[in-house]
C-alpha positions, 0 to 999 in steps of 0.5 A: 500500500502507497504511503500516504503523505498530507501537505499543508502550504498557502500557495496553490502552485507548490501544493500542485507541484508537490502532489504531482511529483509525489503521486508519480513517485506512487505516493498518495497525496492529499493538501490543504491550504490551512492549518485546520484543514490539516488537523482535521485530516491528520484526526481522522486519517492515518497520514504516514507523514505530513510536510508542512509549510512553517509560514503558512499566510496568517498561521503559524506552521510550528503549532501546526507541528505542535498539534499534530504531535498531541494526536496519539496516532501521530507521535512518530509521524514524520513531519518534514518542514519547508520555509523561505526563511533560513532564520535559525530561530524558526528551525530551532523553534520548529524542531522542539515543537515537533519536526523532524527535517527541514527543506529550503525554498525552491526544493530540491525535489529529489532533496525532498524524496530522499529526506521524505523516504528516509524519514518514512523508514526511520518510522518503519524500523521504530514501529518494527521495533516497538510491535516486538517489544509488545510481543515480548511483553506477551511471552515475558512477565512484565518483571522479566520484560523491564529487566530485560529492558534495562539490561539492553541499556546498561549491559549488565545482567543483575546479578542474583539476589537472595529475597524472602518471598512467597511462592505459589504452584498451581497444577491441574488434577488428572491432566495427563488422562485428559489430554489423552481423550481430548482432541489437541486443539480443543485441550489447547484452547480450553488450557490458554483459557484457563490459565488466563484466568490465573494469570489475571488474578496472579497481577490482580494480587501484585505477584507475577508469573514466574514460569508456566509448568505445563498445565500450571503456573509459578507465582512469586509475591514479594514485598509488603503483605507478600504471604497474605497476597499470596493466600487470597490470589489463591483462593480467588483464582479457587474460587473461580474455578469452582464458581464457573467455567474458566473456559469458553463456554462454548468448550465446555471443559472444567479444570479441577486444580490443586495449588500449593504455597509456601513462604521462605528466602530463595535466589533470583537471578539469571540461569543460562548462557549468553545465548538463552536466559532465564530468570527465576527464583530457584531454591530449597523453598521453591522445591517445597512449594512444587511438592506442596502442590502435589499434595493438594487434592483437586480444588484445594490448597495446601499451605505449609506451617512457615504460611500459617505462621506469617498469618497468625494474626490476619483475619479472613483466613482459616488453616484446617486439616493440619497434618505431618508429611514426609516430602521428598527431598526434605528429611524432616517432616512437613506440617501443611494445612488446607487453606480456605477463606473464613466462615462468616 
């Protein structure tokens, strides 16, 4: 599809010699005599670029750039101005409101291409740029996606950090028979939509998803309040599964889940190589929490005394059941609890 290119000059004769080029070039053209004439082109169209007289008769061609950068849609538009004043002043006042090249009176028509193609490119590689950080953004927590962001402007990889923190599994009961039933694409689509519903309630709560396991989710909450954030994003994400279908009503299908939480200091950092990295919160106390997972029945969750303990005094909770268990991996025995949301 032709770029489209919006020109904006009081003289008839320059709008005609700049639509003619252009449209032979195969641009798409459209002109306007005035300011207002433009803006209400560049709110309801996507221009792809806009050259602008800056001593339009009687109106001022720098707030026109000022203007058109307020438009959401046109922040990065290019906007080439062009002027039979070589004052610097205007430039200078004409580049802070906006503008992103200058072009003297008479043009060079060919000055005016290359400068016009090389600035439609520049925005090319910028939207290129900014559609894969969007799309990382969708394969990276948020917390994964700044770090990495910061990494790309500093160099340096944050070196691993031991932090308390409270860390929830979550894995659905009896899903190696169910998949062998269902056909592959209905799995995976009821799947996706299940665990979105996780997800929504793992930032609704301030964690983050740490990794997926499958047909489950890794959670870490951190900071204030980080075991009680943990315990009610675990009941809400319960609550949901049990109250209504998680998935496509038109799927039909009903994931019953176990989810196990536990509360100790781990290591977060990167794991891998230069070429592939990832980062986590490994340890210990993450093994537990997995294991606690998978002693929780469906629609239940297990809590290990170290979670009881941080919430000894906040109301709203109850811990039932509480029983010893040898967990592998750990030598002493392990007292957990079922979660569940106090009785009125």
């Amino acid at each position: 599809m032709a770029a489209w290119v919006a020109v904006v000059d009081d003289e008839e004769g320059i709008r005609d010699i700049l639509k003619v080029f252009l449209e032979d070039e195969g641009y798409k053209v459209s002109t306007a005599a005035n300011t207002t004439d433009l803006l209400t082109l560049a709110r309801e169209e996507s221009i792809d670029a806009f050259i602008v007289d800056i001593e339009i008769r009687g109106e001022d061609g720098t707030e026109l750039c000022r203007n058109i950068r307020a438009i959401p849609k046109h922040v990065r538009t290019p906007i080439l101005c062009i002027t039979g004043n070589d004052n610097p002043e205007i430039l200078l006042r004409a580049f802070n409101a906006g503008a992103d090249d200058f072009l003297q009176k008479p043009m060079n028509m060919v000055s005016l291409l290359t400068r016009l193609r090389i600035q439609l490119q520049k925005t090319d590689y910028f939207n290129k740029l900014e559609r894969a950080r969007l799309m990382m953004q969708r394969y990276l927590s948020p917390r994964v996606a700044m770090l990495a962001e910061e990494y790309s402007e500093t160099g340096k990889v944050p070196v691993p950090e031991e932090r308390q923190v409270a860390i929830l599994f979550t894995d659905i009961r009896g899903f190696t028979a169910l998949s062998e039933s269902m056909d592959p694409v209905r799995l995976f689509a009821s799947l996706s939509a299940h665990l979105r519903g996780q997800i929504e309630s793992v930032y609704e709560f301030g964690g983050y998803v740490d990794k997926f396991n499958g047909d489950g989710l890794m959670a870490v909450f951190d900071g204030d309040d980080m075991v009680e954030k943990c315990c009610l994003c675990a009941l809400s994400i319960m609550e949901d599964i049990t109250r209504s279908n998680p998935s496509s009503p038109s799927l039909g299908e009903k994931f019953p889940i176990g989810i196990g939480i536990h509360t100790g200091r781990v290591v977060i950092g990167n794991i891998g190589s230069e070429t592939h990295l990832d980062h986590s919160a490994i340890g210990t106390n993450v093994n537990l929490a997995a294991r606690l997972c998978g002693y929780a029945q469906p629609e239940t969750i297990i809590v290990s005394d170290a979670v009881r303990g941080a919430m000894v005094e906040r109301s709203g909770l109850d811990f039932l059941d509480p029983r010893e268990v040898q967990v592998r991996g750990v030598s002493n025995l392990v007292k957990i609890y079922r979660l569940v949301r106090a009785k009125r």
